[in-house]
C-alpha positions, 0 to 999 in steps of 0.5 A: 580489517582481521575479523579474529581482532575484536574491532567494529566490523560496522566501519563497513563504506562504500563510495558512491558515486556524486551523481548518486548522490545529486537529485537534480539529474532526476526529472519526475516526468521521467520517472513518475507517472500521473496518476491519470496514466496509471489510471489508463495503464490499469484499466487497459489491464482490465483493472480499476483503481478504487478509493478505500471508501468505494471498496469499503462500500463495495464489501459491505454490498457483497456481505449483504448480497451473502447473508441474504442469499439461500447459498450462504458462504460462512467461508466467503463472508469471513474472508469479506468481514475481515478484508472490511475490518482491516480497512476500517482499522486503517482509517482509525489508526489514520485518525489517531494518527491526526489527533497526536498532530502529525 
């Protein structure tokens, strides 16, 4: 196609090859993992996978152990009280989410 001509240039294809396009060659045992071993590949990378409830818990903990420390990190808490904040706003969008029946 002449780019100078004026036509479409979205006409654009590529061939891919059938195999591609079949899913039936992937094996998930291949290709995923459990959630259980990234569990095991985490922890043995001395990290913890953490529910949004249990971060959440463990923010709030860490904002009370700031504010009532005789160290108070304005800075710190920011960082904490917006970290919560952007969960918190997970969770209502998620339940919003559920109201419209999705």
């Amino acid at each position: 196609m002449d780019p100078t001509s004026g036509e479409d240039q979205n006409t654009n294809m590529v061939v891919v090859p059938q195999e591609d396009l079949d899913h039936n060659h992937v094996k998930p045992k291949e290709t995923f993992r459990n959630y259980q071993e990234i569990k095991e590949t985490l922890k043995e990378l001395n990290l913890e996978a953490k529910s949004e409830l249990a971060l959440m818990i463990e923010l709030v903990g860490k904002a009370k152990k700031i504010i009532n420390s005789q160290d108070y990190s304005e800075t710190e808490l920011l960082d904490i009280l917006t970290d919560l904040n952007d969960r918190v706003e997970q969770i209502d969008v998620g339940r919003e989410f559920a109201k419209i029946g999705a």
